[in-house]
BADODREN-727417 format. One record per atom (N, C-alpha, C): atom name; y, x, z; residue number from 1. Coordinates in Angstrom, 2 decimals. Example, Ala and Ser with C-alpha at 12.3 -4.5 7.8 and 13.67 -1.06 7.14 Angstrom:
! residues 2
<pt><atom>N</atom><v>-5.69</v><u>13.19</u><w>7.80</w><seq>1</seq></pt>
<pt><atom>CA</atom><v>-4.50</v><u>12.30</u><w>7.80</w><seq>1</seq></pt>
<pt><atom>C</atom><v>-3.30</v><u>13.20</u><w>7.80</w><seq>1</seq></pt>
<pt><atom>N</atom><v>-2.25</v><u>12.85</u><w>7.08</w><seq>2</seq></pt>
<pt><atom>CA</atom><v>-1.06</v><u>13.67</u><w>7.14</w><seq>2</seq></pt>
<pt><atom>C</atom><v>0.03</v><u>12.90</u><w>7.87</w><seq>2</seq></pt>
***
This chain:
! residues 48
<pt><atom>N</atom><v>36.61</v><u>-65.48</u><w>-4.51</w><seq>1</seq></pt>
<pt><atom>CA</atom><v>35.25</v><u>-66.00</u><w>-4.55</w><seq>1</seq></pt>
<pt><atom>C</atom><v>34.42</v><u>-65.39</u><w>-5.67</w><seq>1</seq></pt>
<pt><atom>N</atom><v>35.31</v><u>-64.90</u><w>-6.70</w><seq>2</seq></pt>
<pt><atom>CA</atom><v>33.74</v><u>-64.37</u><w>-7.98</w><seq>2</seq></pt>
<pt><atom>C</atom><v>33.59</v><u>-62.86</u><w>-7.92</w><seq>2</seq></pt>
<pt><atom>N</atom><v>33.80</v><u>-62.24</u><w>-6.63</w><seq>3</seq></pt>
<pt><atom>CA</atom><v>33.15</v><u>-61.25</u><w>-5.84</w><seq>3</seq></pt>
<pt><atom>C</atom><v>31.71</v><u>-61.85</u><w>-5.17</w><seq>3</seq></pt>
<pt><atom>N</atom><v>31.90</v><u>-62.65</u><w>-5.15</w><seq>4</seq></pt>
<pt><atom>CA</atom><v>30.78</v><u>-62.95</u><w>-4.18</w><seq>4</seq></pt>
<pt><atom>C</atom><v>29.64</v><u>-62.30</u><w>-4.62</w><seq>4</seq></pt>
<pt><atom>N</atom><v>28.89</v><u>-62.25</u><w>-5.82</w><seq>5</seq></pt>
<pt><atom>CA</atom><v>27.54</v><u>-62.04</u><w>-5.80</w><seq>5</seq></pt>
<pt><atom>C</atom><v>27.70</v><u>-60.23</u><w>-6.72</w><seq>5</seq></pt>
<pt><atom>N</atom><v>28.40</v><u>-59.70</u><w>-6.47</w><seq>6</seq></pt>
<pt><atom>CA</atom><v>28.57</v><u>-58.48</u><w>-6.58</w><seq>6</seq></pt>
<pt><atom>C</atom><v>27.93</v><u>-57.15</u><w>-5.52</w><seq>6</seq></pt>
<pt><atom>N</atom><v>27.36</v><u>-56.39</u><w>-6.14</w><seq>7</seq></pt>
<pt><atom>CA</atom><v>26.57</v><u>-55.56</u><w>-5.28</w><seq>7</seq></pt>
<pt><atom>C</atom><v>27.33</v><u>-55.07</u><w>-4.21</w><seq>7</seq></pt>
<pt><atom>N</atom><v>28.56</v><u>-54.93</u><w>-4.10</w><seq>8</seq></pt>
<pt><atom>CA</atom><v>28.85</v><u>-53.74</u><w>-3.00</w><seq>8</seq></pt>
<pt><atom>C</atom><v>29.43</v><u>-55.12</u><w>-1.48</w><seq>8</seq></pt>
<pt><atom>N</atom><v>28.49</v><u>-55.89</u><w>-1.75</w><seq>9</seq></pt>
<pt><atom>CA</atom><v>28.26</v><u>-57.36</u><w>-0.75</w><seq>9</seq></pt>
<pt><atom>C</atom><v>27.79</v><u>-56.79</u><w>0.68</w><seq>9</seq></pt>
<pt><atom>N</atom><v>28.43</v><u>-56.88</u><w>1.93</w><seq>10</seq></pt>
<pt><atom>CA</atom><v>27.30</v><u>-56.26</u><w>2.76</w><seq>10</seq></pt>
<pt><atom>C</atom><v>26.05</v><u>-57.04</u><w>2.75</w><seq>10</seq></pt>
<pt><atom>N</atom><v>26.06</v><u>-58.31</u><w>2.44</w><seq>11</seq></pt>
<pt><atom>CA</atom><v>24.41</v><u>-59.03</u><w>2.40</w><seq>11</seq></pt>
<pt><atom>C</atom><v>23.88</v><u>-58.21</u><w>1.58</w><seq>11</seq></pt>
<pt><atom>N</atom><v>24.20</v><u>-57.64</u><w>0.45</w><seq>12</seq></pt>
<pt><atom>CA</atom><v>23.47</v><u>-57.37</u><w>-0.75</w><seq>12</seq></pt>
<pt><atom>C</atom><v>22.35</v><u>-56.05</u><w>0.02</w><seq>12</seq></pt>
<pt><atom>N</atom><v>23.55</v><u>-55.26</u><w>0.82</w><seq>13</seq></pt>
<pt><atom>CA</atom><v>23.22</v><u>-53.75</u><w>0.62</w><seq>13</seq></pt>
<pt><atom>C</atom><v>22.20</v><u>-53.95</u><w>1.72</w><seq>13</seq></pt>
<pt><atom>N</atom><v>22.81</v><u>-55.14</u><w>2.68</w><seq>14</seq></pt>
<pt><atom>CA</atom><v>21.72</v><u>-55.30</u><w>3.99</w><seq>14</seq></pt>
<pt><atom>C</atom><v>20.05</v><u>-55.57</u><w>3.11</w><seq>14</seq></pt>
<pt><atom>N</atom><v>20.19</v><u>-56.30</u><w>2.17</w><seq>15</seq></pt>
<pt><atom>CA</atom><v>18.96</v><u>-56.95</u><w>1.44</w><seq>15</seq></pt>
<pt><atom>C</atom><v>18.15</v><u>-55.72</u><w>1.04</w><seq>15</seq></pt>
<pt><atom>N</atom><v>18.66</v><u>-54.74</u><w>0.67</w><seq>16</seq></pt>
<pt><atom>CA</atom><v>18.12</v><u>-53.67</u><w>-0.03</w><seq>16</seq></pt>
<pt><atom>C</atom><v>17.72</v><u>-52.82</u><w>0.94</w><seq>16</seq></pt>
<pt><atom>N</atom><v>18.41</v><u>-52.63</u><w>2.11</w><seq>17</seq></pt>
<pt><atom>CA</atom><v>18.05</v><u>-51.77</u><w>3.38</w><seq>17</seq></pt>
<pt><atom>C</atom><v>16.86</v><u>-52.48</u><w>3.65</w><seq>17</seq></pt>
<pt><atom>N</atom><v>16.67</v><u>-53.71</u><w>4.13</w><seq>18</seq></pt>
<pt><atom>CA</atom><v>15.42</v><u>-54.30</u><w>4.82</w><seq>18</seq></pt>
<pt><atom>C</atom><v>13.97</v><u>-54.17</u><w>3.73</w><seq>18</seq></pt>
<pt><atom>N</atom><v>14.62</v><u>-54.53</u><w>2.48</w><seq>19</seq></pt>
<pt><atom>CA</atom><v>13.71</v><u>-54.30</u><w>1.12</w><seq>19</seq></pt>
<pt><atom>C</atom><v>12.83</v><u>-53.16</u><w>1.08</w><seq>19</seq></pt>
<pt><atom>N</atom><v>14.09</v><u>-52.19</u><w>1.39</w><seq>20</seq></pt>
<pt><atom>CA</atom><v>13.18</v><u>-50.44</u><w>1.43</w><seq>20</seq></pt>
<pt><atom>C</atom><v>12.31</v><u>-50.13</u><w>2.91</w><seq>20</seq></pt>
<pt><atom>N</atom><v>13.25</v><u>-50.51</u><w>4.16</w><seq>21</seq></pt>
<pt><atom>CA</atom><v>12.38</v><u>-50.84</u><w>4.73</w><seq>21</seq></pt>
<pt><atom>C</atom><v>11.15</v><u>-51.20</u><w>5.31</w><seq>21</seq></pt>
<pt><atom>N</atom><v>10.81</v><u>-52.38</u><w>4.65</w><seq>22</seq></pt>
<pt><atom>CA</atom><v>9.65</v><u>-53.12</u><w>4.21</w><seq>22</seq></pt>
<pt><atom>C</atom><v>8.54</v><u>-52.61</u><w>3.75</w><seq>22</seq></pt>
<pt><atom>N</atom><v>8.93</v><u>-52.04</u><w>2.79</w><seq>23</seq></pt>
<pt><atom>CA</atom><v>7.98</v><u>-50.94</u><w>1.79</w><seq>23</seq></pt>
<pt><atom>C</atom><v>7.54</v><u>-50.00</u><w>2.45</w><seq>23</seq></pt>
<pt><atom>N</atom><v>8.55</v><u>-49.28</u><w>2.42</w><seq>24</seq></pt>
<pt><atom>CA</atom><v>8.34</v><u>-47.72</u><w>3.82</w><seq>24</seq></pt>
<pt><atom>C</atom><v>7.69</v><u>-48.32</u><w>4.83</w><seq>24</seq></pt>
<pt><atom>N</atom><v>7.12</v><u>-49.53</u><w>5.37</w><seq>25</seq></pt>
<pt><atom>CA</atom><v>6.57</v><u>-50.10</u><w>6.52</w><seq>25</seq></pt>
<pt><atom>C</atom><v>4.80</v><u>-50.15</u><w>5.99</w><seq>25</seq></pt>
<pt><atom>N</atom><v>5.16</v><u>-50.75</u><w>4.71</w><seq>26</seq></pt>
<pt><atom>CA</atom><v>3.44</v><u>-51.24</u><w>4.59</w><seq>26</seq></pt>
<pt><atom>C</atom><v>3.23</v><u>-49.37</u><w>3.78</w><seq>26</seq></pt>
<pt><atom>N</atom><v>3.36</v><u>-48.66</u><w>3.54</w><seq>27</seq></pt>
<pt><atom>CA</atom><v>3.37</v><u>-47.69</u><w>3.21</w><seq>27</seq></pt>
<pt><atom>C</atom><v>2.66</v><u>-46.64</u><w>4.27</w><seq>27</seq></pt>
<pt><atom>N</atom><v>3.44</v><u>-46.96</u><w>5.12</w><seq>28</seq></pt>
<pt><atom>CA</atom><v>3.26</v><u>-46.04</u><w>6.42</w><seq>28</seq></pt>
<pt><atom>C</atom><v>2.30</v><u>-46.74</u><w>7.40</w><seq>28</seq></pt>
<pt><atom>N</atom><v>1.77</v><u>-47.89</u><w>6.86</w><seq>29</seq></pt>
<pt><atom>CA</atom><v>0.51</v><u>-48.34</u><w>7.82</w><seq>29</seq></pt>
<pt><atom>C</atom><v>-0.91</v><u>-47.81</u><w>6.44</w><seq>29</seq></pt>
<pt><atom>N</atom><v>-0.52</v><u>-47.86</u><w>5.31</w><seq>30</seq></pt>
<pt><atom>CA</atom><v>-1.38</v><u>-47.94</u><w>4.56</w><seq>30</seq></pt>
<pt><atom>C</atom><v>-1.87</v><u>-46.59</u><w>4.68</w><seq>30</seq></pt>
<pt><atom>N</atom><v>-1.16</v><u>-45.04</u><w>5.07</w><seq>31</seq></pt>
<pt><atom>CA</atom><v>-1.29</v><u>-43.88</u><w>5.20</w><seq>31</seq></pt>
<pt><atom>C</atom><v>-1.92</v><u>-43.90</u><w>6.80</w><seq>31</seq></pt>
<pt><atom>N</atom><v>-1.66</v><u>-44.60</u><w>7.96</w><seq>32</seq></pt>
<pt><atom>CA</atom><v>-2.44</v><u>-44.53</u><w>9.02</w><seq>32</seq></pt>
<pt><atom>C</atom><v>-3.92</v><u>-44.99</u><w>8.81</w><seq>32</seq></pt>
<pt><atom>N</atom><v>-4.03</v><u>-46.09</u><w>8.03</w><seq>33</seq></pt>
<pt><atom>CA</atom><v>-5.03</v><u>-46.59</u><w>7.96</w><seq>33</seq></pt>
<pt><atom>C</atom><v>-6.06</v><u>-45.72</u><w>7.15</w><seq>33</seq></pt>
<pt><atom>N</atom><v>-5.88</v><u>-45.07</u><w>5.95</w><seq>34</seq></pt>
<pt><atom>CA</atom><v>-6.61</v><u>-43.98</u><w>5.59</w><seq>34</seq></pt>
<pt><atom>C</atom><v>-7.05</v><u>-42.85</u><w>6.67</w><seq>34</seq></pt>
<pt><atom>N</atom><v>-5.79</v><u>-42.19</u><w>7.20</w><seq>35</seq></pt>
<pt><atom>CA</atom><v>-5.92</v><u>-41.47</u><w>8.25</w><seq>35</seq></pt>
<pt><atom>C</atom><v>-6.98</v><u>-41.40</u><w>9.50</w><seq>35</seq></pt>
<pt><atom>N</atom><v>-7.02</v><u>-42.47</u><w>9.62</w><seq>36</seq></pt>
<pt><atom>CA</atom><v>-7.72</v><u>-43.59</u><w>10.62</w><seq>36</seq></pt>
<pt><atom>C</atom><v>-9.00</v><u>-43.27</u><w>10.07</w><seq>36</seq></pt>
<pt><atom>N</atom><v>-9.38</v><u>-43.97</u><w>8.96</w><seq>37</seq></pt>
<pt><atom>CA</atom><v>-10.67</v><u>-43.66</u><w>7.96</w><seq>37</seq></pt>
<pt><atom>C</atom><v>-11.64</v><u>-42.80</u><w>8.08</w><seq>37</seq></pt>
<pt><atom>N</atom><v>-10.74</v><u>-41.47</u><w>7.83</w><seq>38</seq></pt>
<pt><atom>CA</atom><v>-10.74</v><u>-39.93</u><w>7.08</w><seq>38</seq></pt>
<pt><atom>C</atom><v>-11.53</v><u>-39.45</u><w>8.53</w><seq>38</seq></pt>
<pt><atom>N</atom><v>-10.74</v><u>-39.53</u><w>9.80</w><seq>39</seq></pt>
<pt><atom>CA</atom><v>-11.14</v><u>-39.42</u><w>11.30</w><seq>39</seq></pt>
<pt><atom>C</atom><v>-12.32</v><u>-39.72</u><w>11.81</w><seq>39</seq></pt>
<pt><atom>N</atom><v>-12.65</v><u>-40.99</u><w>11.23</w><seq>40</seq></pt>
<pt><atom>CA</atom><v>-13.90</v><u>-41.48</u><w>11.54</w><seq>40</seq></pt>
<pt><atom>C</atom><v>-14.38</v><u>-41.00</u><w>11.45</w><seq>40</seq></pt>
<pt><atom>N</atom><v>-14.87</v><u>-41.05</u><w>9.77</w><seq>41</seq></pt>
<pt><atom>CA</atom><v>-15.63</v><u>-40.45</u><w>8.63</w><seq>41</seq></pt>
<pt><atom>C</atom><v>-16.33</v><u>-38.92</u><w>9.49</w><seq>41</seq></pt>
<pt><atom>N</atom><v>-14.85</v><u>-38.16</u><w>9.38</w><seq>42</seq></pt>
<pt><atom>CA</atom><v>-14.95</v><u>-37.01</u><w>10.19</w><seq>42</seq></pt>
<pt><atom>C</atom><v>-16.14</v><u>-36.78</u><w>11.46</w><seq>42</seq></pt>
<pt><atom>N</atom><v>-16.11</v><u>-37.23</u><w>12.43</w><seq>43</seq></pt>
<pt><atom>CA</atom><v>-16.21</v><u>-37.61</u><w>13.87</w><seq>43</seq></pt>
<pt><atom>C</atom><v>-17.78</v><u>-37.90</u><w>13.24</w><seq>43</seq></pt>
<pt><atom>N</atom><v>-17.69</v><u>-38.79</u><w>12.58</w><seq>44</seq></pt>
<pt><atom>CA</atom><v>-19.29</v><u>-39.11</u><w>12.58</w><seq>44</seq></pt>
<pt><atom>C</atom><v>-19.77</v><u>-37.97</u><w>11.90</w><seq>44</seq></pt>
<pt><atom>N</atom><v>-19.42</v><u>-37.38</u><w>10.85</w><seq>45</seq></pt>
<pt><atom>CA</atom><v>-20.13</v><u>-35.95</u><w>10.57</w><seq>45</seq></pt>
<pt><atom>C</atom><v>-20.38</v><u>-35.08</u><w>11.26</w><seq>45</seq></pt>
<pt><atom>N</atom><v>-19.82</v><u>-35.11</u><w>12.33</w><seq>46</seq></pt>
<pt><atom>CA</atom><v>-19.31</v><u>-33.88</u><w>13.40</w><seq>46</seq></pt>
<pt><atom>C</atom><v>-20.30</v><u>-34.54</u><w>14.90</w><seq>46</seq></pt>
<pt><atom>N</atom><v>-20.72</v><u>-35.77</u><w>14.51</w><seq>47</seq></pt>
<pt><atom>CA</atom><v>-21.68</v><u>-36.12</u><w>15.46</w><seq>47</seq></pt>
<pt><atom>C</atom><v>-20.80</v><u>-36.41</u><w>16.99</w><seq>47</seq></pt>
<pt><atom>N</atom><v>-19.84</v><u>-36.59</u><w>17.24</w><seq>48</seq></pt>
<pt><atom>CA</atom><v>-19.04</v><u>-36.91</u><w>18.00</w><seq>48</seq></pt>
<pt><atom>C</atom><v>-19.22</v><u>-38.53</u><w>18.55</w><seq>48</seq></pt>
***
């Protein structure tokens, strides 16, 4: 039992997978959403 809260836990490593995850998620909407932006922006200069 005083393994339990030791890192090499599969909960632990699962926690850290979903953690990074997570990040890499709002990350990769936060880069579409600029993207998204930038396009507009674009498009309307371009009279489109």
């Amino acid at each position: 039992q005083q393994f339990k809260n030791l890192p090499f836990t599969p909960d632990y490593n699962q926690d850290i997978l979903v953690q990074a995850m997570l990040k890499w998620k709002d990350q990769w909407n936060m880069v579409i959403f600029e993207y998204d932006k930038q396009l507009k922006a674009y498009k309307e200069t371009q009279g489109w």
